[in-house]
N, C-alpha and C positions, 0 to 999 in steps of 0.2 A: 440147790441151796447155795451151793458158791457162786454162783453167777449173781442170784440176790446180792449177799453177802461182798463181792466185786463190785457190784453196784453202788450198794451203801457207804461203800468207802471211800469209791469214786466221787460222790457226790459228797462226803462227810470233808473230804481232802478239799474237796472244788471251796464249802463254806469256811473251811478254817482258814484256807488262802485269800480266799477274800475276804472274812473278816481282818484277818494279818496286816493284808493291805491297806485296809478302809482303817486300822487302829493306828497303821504307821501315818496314813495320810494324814490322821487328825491329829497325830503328833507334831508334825511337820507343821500344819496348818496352827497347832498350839505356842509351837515353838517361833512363829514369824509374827505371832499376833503382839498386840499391845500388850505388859505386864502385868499382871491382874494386883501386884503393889506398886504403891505410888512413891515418891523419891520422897523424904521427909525433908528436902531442902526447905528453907526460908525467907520466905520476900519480904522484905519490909521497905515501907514508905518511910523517910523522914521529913517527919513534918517541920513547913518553915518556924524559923531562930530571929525575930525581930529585931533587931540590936542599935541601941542608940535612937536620937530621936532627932527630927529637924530643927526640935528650940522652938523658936513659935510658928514652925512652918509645918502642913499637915504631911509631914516623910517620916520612915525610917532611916536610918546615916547610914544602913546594910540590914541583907537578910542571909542567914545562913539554912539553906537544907541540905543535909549530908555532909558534905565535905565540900561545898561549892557554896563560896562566901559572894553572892550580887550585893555592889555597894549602888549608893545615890551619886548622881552625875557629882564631880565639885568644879567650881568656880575659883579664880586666883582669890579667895577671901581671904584674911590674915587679918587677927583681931577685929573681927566684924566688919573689915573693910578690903574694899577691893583693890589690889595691890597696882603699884603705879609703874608705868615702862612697857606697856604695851603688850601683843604678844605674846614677847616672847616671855617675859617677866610672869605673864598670868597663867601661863601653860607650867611652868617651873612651879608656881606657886600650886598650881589645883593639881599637875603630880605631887607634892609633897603633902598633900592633904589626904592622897588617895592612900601615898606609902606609910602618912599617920594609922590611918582607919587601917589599913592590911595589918601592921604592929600592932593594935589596939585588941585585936582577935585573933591573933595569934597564927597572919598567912605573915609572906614577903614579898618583894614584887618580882621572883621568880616563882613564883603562885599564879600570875595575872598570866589569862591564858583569853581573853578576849577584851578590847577597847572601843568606847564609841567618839569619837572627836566632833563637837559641832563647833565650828566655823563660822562667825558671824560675816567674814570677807574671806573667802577662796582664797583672793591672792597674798593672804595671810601663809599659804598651807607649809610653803618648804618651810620658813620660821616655825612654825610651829615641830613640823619632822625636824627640824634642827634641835631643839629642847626634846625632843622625844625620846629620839637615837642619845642622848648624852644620860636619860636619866632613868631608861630602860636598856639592859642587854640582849645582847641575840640565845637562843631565838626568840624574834620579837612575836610579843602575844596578835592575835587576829586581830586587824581594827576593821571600824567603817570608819570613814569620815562625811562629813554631812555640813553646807552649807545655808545655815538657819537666817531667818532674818533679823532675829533679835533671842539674847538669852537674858537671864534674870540679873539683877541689879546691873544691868547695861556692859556685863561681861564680854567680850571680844572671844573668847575658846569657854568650850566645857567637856571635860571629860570624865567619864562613867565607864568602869571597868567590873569585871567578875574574875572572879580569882579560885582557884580547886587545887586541894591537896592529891 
């Protein structure tokens, strides 16, 4: 009967050890898995902030989602009319329009973090980087510049900027 009984033990020790094993495996395997809670963080989308209006033009003058204010290109306009002196005169003027609408809602143009410049003559461009650099500091936001063949009300520059808090 003890050799039974040697047996039974033998074998009873062989299943406890490998259950052991096969419990700690599934622990390990429990402990690398995915977490069976999810993070209760919170996503949210902010939805666009239409702001201002073209007048009798079909724009908005900016849109705000989040914290990132996209305005509409401006032109040297000034009291309904496009300002005189060229260049560089119209580039001064449609930043002061852009640094209005930044003030209006509440950025500055250390806000302006991307520019787009279109150029009705290329050989316009250091004039126009000459008004740039004087009415924007470093670091200067991202631009493109862009050589168009024509902008609206027969403007010579147009610049359109976005701006983020």
């Amino acid at each position: 009967m003890s050799i039974y009984i040697n047996k039974l033990t033998t074998q009873l020790s062989k299943a406890v050890l490998i259950s052991a094993c096969l419990l700690g495996l599934g622990f390990a395997v429990t402990a690398n898995a995915a977490p069976t809670t999810t993070n209760n963080a919170t996503v949210t989308k902010s939805s666009p902030v239409f702001l201002g209006d073209g007048g009798n033009y079909p724009f908005s003058e900016a849109v705000r989602v989040g914290d990132t204010l996209y305005m509409s290109g401006q032109i040297g306009f000034k009291d309904g009319k496009l300002v005189k002196g060229g260049v560089k005169a119209e580039a001064k003027q449609a930043l002061d329009n852009i640094h209005e609408t930044l003030l209006k809602y509440g950025y500055q143009k250390s806000d302006i973090v991307k520019c787009m410049a279109m150029l009705t003559d290329m050989d316009d461009f250091d004039d126009f980087n000459k008004v740039y650099k004087a009415e924007l500091a470093k670091p200067y936001p991202v631009r493109s510049a862009f050589g168009v063949s024509e902008l609206a009300a027969g403007a010579s520059v147009e610049v359109e900027c976005i701006a983020a808090k």
